[in-house]
C-alpha positions in Angstrom: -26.7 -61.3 -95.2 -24.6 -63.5 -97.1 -24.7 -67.6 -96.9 -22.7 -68.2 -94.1 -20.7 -71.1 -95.2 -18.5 -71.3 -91.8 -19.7 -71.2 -88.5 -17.7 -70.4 -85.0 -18.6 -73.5 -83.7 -17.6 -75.7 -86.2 -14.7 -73.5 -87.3 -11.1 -75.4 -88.0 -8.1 -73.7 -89.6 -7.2 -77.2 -91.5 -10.7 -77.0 -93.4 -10.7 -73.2 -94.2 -10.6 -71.9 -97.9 -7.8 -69.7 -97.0 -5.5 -72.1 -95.2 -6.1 -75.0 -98.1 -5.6 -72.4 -100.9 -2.0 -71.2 -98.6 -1.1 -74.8 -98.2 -1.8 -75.7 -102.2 0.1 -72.8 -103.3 3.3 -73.9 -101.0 2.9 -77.2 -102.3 3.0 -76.1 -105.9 5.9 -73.8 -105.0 7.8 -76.9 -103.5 7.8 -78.8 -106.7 8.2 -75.6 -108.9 11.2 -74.6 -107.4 13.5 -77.6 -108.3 13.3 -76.8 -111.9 13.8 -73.4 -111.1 17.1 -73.9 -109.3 18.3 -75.9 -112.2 17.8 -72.6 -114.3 19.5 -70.4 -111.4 16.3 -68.8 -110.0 14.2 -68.9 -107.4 10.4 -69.0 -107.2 9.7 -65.6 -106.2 12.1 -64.3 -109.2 10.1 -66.5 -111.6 6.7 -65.3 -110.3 7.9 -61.7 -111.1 9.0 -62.4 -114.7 6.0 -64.1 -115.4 4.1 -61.0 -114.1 6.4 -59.3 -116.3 5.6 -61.1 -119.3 2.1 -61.1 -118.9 1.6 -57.8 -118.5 0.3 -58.2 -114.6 2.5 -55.5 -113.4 4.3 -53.2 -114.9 5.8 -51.9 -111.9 7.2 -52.1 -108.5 4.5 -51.2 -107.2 1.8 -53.0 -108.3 4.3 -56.2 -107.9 4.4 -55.6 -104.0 0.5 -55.3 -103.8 0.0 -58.1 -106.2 2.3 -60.2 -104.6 2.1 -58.9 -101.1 5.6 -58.6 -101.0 7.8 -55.9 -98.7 8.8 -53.1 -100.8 12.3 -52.8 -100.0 13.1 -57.1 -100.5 11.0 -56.8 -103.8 13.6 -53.8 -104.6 16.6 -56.3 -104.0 15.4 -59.0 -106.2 14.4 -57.0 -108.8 18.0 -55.8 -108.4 19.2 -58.6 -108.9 17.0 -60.1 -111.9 18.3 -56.6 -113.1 21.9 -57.0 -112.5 21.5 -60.1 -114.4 20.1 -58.4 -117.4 16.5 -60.3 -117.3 14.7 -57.3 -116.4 15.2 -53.3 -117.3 13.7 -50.0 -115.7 12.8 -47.2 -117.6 10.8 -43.9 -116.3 7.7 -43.7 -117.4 6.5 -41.3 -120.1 3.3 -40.2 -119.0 4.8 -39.6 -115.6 8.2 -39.0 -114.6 8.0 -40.6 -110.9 6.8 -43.9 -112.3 9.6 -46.4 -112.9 8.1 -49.1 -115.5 9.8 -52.8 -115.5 9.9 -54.9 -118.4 11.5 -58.3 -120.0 14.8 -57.9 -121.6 15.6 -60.1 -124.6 17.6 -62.4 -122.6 14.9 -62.6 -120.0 12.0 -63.4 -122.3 14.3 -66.1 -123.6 15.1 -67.3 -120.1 11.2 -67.7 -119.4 10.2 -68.9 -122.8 12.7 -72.0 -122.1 11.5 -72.3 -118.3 8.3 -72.7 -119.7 8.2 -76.1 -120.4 9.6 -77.8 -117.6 6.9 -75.3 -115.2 4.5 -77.0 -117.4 5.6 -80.7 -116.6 5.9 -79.9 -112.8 2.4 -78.4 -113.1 0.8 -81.3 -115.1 2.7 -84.2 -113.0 1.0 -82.3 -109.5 -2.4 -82.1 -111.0 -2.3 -85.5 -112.6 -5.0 -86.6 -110.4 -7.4 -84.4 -111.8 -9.7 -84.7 -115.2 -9.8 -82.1 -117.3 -13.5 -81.4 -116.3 -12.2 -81.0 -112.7 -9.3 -78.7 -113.1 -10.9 -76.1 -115.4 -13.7 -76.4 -112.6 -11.4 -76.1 -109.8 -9.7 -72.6 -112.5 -13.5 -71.4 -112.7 -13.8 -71.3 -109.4 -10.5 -69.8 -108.0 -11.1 -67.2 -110.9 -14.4 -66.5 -109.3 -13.3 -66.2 -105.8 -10.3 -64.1 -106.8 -12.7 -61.7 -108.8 -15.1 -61.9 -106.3 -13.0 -60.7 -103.5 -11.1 -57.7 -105.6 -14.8 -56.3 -105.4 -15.4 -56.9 -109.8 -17.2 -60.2 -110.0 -21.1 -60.9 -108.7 -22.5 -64.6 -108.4 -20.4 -65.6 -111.7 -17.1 -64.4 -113.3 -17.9 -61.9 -116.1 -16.6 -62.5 -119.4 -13.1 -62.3 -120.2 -12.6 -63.8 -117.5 -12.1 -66.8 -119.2 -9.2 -65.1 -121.3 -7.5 -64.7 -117.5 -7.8 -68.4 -116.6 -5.1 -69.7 -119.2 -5.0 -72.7 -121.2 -5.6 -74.9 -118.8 -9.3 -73.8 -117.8 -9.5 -72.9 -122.2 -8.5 -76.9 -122.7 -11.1 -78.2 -119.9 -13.4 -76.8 -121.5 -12.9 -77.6 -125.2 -12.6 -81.4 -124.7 -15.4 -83.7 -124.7 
């Protein structure tokens, strides 16, 4: 039986992994999206060229599941990032029915130069933390997510360090 970490009795929605990592995520999102605006984007757009870019999805498909998105409004803003000449389809070679998305020129360039201020947004919200603490708090997230898509046991395996970006890379490289 596994550690039972919550219990019915003592049960609130306020202290609950899932709610906290809901309510971090919206809060990132909030102070994302400002810069994103400026740039003539929203966050959802941005989230799908990044997954773009690094090679998370390469499809529709996997974009919905990833992102837990409804098929048909994923469709319309990838339309749209489309009609704007940030992201292209092309059929798939090895099979026909597959429609593969990918960067343009002009979209790689759009999120090479969103980069930076993403970065500053990111680094002013987790100012409170050390180093130590953030490439902790990566670790962990990376294990939980692994964890829970049924590939990781007690730790994450290796590469999984590749996967938790410079951030957890830099934690871990200063004294």
């Amino acid at each position: 039986m596994p550690t039972q970490h919550y219990r019915p009795e003592t049960y609130y929605a306020r202290s609950s992994i899932g709610y906290l990592l809901k309510r971090a995520h919206s809060q990132l999102a909030d102070r994302l999206e400002p810069a994103l605006e400026a740039r003539g984007f929203t966050f959802t757009q941005w989230v799908i060229l990044m997954h773009l870019r690094d090679g998370l999805a390469l499809n529709a498909r996997v974009l919905c599941t990833q992102l837990r998105h409804d098929s048909g409004a994923l469709t319309r803003v990838i339309d749209q990032l489309e009609a704007r000449g940030l992201v292209s389809r092309e059929r798939s070679r090895r099979d026909r029915r597959e429609v593969q998305l990918q960067l343009t020129a002009a979209g790689r360039s759009l999120v090479d130069g969103t980069i930076p201020a993403v970065v500053e947004r990111l680094n002013i919200a987790l100012g409170g933390f050390t180093a130590q603490e953030l490439g902790e708090l990566t670790r962990l997230l990376t294990k939980l997510t692994l964890m829970l898509e049924g590939e990781g046991e007690s730790e994450a395996p290796e590469g999984a360090e590749a996967r938790q970006g410079a951030a957890g890379r830099a934690a871990r490289s200063r004294p």
